[in-house]
C-alpha positions as CSV (number, residue, x, y, z in Angstrom):
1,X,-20.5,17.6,-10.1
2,X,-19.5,14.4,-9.3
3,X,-18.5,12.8,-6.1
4,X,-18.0,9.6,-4.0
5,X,-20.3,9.8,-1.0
6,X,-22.2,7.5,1.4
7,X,-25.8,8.3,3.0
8,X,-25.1,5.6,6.0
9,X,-22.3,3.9,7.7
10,X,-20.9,0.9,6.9
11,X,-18.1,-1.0,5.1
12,X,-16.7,1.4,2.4
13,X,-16.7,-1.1,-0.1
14,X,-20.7,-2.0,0.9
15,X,-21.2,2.1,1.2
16,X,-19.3,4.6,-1.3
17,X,-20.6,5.2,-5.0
18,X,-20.0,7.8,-7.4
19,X,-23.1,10.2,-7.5
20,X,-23.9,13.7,-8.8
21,X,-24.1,16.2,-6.3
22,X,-25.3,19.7,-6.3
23,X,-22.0,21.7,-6.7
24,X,-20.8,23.8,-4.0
25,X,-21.4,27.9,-3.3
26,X,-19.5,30.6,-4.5
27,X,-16.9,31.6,-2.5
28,X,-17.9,34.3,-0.3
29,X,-15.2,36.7,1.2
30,X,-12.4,35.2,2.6
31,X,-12.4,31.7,0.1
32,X,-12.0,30.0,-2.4
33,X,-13.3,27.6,-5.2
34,X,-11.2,24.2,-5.8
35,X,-11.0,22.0,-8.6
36,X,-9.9,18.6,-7.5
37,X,-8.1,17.0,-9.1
38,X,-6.0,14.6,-6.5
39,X,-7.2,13.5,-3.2
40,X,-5.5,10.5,-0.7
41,X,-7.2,7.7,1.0
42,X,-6.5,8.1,4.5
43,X,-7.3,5.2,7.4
44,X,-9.2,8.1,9.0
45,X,-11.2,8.8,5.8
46,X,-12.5,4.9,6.0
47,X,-13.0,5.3,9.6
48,X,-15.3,7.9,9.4
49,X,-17.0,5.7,6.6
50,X,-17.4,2.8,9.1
51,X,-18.3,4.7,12.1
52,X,-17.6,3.4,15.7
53,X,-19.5,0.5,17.9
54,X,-22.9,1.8,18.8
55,X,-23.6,5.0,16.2
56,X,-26.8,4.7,14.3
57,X,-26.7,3.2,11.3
58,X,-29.6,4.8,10.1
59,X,-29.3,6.5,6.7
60,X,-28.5,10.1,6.2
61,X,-30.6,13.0,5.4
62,X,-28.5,13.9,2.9
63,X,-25.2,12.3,1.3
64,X,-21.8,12.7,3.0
65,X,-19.1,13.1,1.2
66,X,-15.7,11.8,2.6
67,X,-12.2,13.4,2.7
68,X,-10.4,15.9,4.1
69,X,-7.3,16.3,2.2
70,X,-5.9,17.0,-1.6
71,X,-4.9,19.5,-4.2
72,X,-6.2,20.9,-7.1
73,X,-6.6,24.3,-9.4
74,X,-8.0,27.4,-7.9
75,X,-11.3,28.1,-9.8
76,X,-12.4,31.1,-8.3
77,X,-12.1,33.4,-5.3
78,X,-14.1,35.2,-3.0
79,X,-14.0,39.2,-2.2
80,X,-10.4,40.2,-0.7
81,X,-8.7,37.1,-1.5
82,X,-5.2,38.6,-2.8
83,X,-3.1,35.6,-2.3
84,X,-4.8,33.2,-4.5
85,X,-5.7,33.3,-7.9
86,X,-7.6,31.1,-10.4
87,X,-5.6,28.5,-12.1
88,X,-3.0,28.5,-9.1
89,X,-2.8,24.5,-7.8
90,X,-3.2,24.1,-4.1
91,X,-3.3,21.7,-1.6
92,X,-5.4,22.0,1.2
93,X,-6.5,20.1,4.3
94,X,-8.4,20.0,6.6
95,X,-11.7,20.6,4.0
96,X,-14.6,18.4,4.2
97,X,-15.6,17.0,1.1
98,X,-12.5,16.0,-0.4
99,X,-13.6,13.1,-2.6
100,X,-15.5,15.9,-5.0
101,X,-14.8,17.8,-8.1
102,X,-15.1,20.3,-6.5
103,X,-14.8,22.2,-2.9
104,X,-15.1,25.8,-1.5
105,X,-12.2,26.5,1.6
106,X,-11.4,29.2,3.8
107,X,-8.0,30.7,2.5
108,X,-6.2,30.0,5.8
109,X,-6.6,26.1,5.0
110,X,-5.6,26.5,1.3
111,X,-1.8,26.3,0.2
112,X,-0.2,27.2,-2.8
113,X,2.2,24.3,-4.0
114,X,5.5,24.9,-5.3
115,X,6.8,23.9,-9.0
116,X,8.5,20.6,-9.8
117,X,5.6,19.5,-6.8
118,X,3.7,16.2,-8.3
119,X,-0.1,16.4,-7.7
120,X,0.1,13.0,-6.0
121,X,2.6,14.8,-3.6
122,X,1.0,18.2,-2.6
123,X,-2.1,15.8,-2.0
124,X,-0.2,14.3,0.6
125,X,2.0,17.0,1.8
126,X,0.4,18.7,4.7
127,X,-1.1,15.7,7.1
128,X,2.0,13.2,6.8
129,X,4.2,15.9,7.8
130,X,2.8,16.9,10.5
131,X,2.0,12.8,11.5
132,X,6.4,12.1,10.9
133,X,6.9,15.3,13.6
134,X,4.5,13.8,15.7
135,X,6.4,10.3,15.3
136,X,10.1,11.7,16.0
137,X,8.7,13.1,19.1
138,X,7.2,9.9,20.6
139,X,10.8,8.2,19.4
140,X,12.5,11.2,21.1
141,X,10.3,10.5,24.3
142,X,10.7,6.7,23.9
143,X,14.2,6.4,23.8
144,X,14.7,8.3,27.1
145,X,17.9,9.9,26.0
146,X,19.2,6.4,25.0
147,X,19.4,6.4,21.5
148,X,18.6,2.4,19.9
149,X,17.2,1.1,16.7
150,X,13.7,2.0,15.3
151,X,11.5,-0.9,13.4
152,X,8.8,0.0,11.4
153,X,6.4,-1.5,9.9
154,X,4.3,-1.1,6.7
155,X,7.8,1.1,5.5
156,X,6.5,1.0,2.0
157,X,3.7,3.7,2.9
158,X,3.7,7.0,2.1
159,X,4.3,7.7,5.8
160,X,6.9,4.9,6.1
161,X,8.9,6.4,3.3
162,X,8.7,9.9,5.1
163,X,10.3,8.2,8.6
164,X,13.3,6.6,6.1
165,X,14.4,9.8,4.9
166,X,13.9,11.3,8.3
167,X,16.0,8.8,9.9
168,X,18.9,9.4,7.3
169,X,19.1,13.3,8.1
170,X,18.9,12.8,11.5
171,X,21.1,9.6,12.2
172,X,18.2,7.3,13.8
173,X,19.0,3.4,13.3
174,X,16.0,2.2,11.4
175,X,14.6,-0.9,10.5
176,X,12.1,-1.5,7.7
177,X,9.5,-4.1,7.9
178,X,7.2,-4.3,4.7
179,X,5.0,-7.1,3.4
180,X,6.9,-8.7,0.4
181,X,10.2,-8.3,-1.5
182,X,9.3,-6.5,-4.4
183,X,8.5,-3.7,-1.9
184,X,11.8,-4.6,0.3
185,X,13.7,-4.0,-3.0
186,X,12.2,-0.7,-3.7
187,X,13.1,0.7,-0.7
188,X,16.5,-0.6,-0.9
189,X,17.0,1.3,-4.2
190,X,15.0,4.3,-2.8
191,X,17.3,4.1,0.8
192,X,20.3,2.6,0.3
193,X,21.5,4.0,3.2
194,X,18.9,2.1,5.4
195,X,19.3,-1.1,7.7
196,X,18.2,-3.9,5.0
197,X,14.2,-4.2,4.7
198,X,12.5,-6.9,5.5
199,X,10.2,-9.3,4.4
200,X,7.5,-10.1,7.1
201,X,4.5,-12.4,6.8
202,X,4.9,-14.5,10.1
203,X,5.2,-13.5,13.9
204,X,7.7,-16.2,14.4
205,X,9.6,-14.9,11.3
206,X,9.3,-11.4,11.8
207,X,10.7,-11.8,15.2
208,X,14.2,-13.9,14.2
209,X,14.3,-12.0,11.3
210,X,14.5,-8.3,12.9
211,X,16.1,-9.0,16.2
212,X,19.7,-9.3,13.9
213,X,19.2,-6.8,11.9
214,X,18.3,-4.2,15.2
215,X,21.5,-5.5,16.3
216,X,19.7,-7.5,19.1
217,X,19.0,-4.3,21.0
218,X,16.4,-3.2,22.6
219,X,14.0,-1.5,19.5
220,X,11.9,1.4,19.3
221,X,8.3,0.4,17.0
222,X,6.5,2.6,14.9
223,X,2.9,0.7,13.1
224,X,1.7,2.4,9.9
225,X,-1.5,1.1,8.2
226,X,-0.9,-0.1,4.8
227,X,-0.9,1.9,2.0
């Protein structure tokens, strides 16, 4: 099968190639074969390419292979599996080996996805999530009981998008920062209901152009990585 992997740390671009790998076992009881067939990029993906200061940077004994997150079809199952079935698409996370054509997961971390679900959604659909609850709790704690304007930055991500639409159900003043203005306008069309986006690519500009539009109130941030 084939697969991106890496067999040292270092700068992903310097690191990653597409290989052949041996594929993966059959799915013994209790799991089940995957067929990938979308998987995300996530900061922590490229962090665990790149390592930390001070970890060997000696090469591996074997190849890694990056990822934890995706979807695909069910190829196979193992003995007892009665909620899966082959040809089923799944997402699943948290499954090493990710950026493969193929995986074999326990059940419990294997989820079927609904219909009218885009692949390039259900790949994303179980870490961001859980990473937006996360964020509405630190606002929640933030805040202090006195409610003020959120400004985020890098809006245009998938996690950015996920905080606009959870600000609209639940009534949270937001602010969206994003890199350039073809990415402003989409999120205008996407969230009309939104404080205007903005364009950001100075401190000095970011600054005199949010305080306005948070209506010169103290602000809550949240900081996304880029998509």
């Amino acid at each position: 099968m084939r697969a991106i992997t890496h067999d040292q740390r270092g700068e992903a671009r310097q690191v990653l190639r597409l290989s052949e790998q041996p594929p993966p076992a059959a799915p013994a009881a209790g799991q089940a074969q995957v067929r990938v067939l979308s998987r995300p990029i996530h900061p922590g993906d490229l962090a665990g390419v790149q390592g930390f200061p001070g970890e060997s940077q000696q090469r591996f004994a074997t190849p890694r292979i990056p990822g934890l997150e995706g979807m695909g079809v069910i190829e196979t199952v193992g003995e007892g599996v009665q909620d899966l079935r082959p040809g089923q698409r799944v997402a699943f996370f948290p499954v090493p080996g990710a950026w493969s054509e193929l995986l074999t997961a326990p059940t419990d971390l294997v989820v079927p996805v609904p219909e009218g679900v885009s692949d390039e959604t259900a790949a994303l659909m179980l870490v961001n999530p859980l990473t937006l609850l996360t964020l509405l709790r630190a606002v929640e704690d933030a805040q202090h009981g006195q409610a003020g304007p959120v400004v985020q930055t890098a809006a245009g991500s998938s996690v950015g998008k996920l905080v606009s639409a959870a600000a609209l159900k639940h009534g949270i003043p937001l602010v969206n920062l994003v890199r350039g203005a073809t990415g402003a306008q989409t999120l205008r069309q996407r969230f009309p209901d939104c404080r205007p986006s903005r364009r950001a690519t100075r401190t000095g500009a970011l600054r005199s152009g949010t305080r306005p539009a948070a209506g010169g109130l103290r602000s809550y941030w949240t900081r996304w990585a880029d998509p």
